[in-house]
N, C-alpha and C positions, 0 to 999 in steps of 0.2 A: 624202507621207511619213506613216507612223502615229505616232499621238498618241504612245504611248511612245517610238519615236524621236525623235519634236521636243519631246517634253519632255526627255528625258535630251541634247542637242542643246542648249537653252535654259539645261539647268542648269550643263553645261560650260560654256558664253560665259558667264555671271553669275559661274562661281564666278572664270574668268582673268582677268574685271574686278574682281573681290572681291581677288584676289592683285595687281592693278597698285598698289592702296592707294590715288590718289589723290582725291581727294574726289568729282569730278563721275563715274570710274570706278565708284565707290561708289553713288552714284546711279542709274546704270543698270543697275550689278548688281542692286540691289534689287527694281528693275522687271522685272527677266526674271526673277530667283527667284518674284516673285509671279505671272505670266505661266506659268511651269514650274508652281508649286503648282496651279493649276487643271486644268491635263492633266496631270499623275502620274499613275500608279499607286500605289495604296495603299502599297507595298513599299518607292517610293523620298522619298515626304515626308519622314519623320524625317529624311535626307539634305540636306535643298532647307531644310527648318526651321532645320537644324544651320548652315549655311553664311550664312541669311540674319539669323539672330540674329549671325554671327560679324562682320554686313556693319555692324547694328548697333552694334554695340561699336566695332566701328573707328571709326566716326562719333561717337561719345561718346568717343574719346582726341580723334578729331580737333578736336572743338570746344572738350572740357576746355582743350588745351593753345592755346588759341587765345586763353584769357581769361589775363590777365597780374594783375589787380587780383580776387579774387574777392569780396570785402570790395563794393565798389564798380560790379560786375557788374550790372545791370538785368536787369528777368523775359525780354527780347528778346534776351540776350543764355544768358541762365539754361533758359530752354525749349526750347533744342532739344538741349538736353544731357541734358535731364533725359528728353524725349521717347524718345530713341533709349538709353538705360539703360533706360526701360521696354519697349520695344519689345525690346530685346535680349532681356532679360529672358523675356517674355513667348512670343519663339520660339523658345529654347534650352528651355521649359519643354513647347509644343507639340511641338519635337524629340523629348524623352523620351519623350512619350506617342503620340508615332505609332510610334517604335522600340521600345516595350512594350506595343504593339498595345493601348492601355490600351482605346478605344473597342468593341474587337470583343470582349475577354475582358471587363471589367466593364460591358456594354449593361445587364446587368439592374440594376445598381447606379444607373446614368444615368436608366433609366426610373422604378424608384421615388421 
């Protein structure tokens, strides 16, 4: 099969485990979104970015609401909330800059 097909292939199965919501689905989605990131094409990351930051967030409601006490919450309980807010974060931010091709159009910005 070619790479673009089984990356677009890879990113479809991530995104329907992304949409079952449940936690360990979530999990594996994440793992095939970053499995798909490696063989994309350029054209389709902002897409695979967009869907894996979205996997993140669900993972940051799903633990948010898992703590009952926050006051009384410990850093074990406190980190992987805060991990996957940044992680979120962080690929909904590479989504924009792959879908505003920021790397190709500001290279010479990068280089200096």
């Amino acid at each position: 099969m070619p790479q673009r097909d089984l990356a677009d292939l890879k990113f479809s199965l991530a995104t329907s485990y992304a949409l079952e919501g449940n936690p360990k689905q979530l999990e594996t989605a994440q793992g095939i979104f970053h499995e798909s990131l490696e063989i994309a094409p350029v054209e389709n990351r902002g897409y695979i970015w967009n869907n894996l930051g979205m996997v993140h967030f669900y993972q940051f409601i799903a633990k948010s609401s898992e703590i009952t006490d926050p006051q009384g919450a410990g850093l074990d309980a406190i980190k992987p909330i805060v991990e996957n807010f940044d992680a979120a974060v962080l690929a909904l931010k590479k989504s924009v800059r792959a879908f505003e091709e920021y790397d190709t159009r500001f290279a010479s910005l990068d280089a200096a």
